[in-house]
C-alpha positions as CSV (number, residue, x, y, z in Angstrom):
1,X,101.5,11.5,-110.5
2,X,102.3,9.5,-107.1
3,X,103.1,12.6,-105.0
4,X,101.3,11.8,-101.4
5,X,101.6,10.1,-98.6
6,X,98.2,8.9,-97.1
7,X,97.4,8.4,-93.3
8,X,95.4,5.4,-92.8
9,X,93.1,4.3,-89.8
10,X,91.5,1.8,-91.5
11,X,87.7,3.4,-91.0
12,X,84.9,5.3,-93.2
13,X,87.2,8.3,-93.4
14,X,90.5,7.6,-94.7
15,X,89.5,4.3,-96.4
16,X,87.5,6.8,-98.4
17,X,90.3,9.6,-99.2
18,X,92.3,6.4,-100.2
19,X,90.4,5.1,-102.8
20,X,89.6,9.1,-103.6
21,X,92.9,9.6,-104.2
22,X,94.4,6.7,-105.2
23,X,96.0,7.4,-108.5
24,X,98.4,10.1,-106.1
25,X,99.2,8.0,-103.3
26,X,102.4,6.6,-103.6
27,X,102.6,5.5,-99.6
28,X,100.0,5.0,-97.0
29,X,101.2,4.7,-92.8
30,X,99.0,4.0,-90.0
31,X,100.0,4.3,-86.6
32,X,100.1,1.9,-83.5
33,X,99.4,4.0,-80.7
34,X,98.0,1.4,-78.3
35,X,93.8,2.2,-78.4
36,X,91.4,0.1,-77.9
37,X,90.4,-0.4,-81.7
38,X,93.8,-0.1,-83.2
39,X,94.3,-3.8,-84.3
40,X,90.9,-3.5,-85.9
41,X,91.3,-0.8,-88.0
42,X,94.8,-1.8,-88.8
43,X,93.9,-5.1,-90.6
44,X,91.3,-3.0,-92.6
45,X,93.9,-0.8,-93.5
46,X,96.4,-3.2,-94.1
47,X,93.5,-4.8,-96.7
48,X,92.8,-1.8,-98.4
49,X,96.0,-1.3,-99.2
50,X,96.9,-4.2,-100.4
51,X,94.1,-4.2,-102.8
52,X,94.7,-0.7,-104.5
53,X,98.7,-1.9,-104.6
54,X,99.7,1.0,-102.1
55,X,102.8,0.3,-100.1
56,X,101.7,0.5,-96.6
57,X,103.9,1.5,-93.0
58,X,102.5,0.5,-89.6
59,X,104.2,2.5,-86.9
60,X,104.4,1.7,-83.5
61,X,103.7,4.6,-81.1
62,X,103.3,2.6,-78.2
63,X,104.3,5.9,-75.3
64,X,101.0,7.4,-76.4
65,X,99.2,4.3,-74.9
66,X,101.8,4.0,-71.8
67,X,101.9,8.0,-71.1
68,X,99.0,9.4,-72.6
69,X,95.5,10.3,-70.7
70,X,92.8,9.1,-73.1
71,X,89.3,6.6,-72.7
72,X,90.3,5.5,-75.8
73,X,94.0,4.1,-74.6
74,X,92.0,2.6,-71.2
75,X,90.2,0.0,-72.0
76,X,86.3,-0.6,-73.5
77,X,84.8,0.2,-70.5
78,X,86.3,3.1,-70.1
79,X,84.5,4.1,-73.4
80,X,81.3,6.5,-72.9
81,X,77.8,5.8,-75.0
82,X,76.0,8.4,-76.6
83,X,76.1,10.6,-79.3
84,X,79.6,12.1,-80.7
85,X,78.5,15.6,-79.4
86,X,77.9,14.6,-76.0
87,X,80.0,16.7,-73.4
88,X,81.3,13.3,-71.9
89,X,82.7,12.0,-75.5
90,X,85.6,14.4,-74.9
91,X,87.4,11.8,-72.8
92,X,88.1,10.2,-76.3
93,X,90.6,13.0,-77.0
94,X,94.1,12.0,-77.6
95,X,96.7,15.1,-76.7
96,X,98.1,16.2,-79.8
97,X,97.7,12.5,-82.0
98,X,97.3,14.2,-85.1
99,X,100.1,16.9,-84.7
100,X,102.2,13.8,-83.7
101,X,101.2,11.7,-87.0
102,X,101.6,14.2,-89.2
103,X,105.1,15.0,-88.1
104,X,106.1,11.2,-88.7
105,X,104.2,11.4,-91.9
106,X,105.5,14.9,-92.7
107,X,109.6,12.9,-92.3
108,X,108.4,9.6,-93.8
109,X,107.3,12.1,-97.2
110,X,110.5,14.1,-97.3
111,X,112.3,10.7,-97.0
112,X,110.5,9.3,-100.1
113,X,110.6,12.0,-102.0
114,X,106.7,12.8,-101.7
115,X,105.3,16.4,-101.7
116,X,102.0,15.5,-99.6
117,X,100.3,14.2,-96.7
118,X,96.9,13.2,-96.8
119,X,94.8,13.2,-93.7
120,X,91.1,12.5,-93.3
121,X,89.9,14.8,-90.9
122,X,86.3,15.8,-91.2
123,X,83.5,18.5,-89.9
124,X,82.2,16.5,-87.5
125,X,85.2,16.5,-85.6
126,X,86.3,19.9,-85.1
127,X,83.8,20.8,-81.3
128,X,85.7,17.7,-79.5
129,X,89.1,17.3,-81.2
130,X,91.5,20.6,-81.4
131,X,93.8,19.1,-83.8
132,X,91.5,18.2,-86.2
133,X,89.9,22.1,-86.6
134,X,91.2,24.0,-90.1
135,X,93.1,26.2,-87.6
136,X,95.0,23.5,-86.8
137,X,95.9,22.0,-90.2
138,X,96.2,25.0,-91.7
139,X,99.0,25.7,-89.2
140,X,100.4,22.4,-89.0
141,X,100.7,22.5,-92.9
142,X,102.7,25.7,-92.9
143,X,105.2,24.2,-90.2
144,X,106.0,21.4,-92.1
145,X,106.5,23.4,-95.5
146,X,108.8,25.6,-93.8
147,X,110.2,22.8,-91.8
148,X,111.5,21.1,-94.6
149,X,113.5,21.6,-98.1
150,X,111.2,20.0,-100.2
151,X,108.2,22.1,-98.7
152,X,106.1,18.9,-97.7
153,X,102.3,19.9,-97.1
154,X,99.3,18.9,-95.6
155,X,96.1,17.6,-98.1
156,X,92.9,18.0,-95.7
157,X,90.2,18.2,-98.7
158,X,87.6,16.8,-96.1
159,X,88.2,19.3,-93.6
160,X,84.7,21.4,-93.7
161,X,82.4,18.2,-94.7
162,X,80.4,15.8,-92.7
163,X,81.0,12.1,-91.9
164,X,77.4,11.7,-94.1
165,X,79.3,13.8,-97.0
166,X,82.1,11.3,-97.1
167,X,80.1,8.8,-96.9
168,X,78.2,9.7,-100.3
169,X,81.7,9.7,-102.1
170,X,82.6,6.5,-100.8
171,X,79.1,5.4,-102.7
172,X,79.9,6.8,-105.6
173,X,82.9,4.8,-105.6
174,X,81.2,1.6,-104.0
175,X,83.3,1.1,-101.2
176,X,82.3,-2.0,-98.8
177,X,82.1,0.2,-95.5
178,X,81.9,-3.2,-93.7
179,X,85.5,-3.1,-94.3
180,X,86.2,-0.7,-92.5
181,X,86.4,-0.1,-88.5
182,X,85.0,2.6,-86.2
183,X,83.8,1.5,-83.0
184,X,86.1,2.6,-80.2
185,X,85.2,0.1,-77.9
186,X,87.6,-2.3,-79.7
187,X,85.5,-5.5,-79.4
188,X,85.1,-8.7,-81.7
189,X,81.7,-6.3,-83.4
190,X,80.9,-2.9,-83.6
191,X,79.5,-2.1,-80.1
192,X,76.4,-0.1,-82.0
193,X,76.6,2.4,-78.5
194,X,79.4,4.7,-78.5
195,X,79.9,8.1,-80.6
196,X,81.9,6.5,-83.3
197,X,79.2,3.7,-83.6
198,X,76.6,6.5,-83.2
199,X,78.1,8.4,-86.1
200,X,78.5,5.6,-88.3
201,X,75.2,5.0,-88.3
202,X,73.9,8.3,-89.4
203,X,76.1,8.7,-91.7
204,X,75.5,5.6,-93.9
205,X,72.0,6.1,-92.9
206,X,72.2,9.9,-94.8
207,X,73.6,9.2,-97.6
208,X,71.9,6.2,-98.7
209,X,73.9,3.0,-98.0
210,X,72.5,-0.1,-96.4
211,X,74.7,-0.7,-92.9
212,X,75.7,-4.1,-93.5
213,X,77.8,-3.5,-90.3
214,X,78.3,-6.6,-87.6
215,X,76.5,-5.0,-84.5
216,X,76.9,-6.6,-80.9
């Protein structure tokens, strides 16, 4: 039964819980919020879901990039190297972008009649980014249920794995990971430097898969 509503970067993560979940997902939106690697991911996603015949929303949230204090809305030098759990990789944070999507999601599901949202949030995320911890969606899943008639929830089922974890399912369901987007920098390839990059790396490197990635 097509019951969710998926939020789609266009990298590893959600390109995974899409084709995961597929035979529920009824809807797919990815947001424009003006970062570096948005256009990137957004033709991946755009791709994707086009091939697994999901109807797919891009939504412009351009005040995050015009308001918002980020490295990631600043431009690619503005991006730091290293690993994801360096102290300086913080700067990445976006206030509150995942509250933000999900609310939009959470309207967009009660407005076609869908009883979920999907979001790809992982275990890797949860030292840097506040609004990607359990505490968070756990929260952010009751508001919406009691925020709306048809008791819309959140879907987090990667919450408490690793980036390496998701990585083995999307083997198991042979997804092309050079179709998908992580780099933060934003550039024509995959810088190979910065956390995202950094992450990547391991992750296909774990579980198995050959990184068939463009480097610079």
């Amino acid at each position: 039964m097509k019951d969710s509503l998926i939020v789609v970067s266009g990298g590893m993560d959600s390109v995974t819980m899409m084709y995961e979940y597929a035979e529920q997902i009824a809807l797919a939106v990815s947001f424009d919020y003006g970062s570096n690697h948005n256009k990137k991911e957004i033709e991946f996603a755009k791709l994707h879901c086009e091939r697994l015949g999901i109807r797919h929303l891009i939504i412009p949230l351009a005040f995050m990039g015009q308001y918002f204090k980020s490295s990631l809305l600043e431009g690619a030098d503005a991006i730091p190297e290293g690993h994801y759990t360096a102290e300086n990789m913080k700067s990445t944070v976006v206030p509150f972008r995942n509250g933000i999507m999900l609310s939009i999601a959470c309207g967009l599901a009660e407005s076609n009649g869908l009883k979920k949202v999907l979001i790809a949030n992982h275990g890797g995320d949860h030292t840097i980014y506040p609004d990607c911890r359990p505490e968070f969606i756990n929260a952010m899943s009751s508001a919406m249920t009691l925020g709306t008639d048809t008791h819309v929830e959140v879907f987090a089922p990667y919450t408490n794995i690793t980036k390496s974890d998701i990585a083995r399912h999307g083997k198991a369901l042979n997804i092309n990971y050079a179709e998908t987007w992580s780099c933060y920098k934003g550039g024509d390839k995959h810088c190979g430097k910065c956390g995202t990059c950094v992450e990547r790396k391991e992750a296909l490197a774990e579980a198995g898969i050959e990184d068939t990635t463009e480097y610079e």
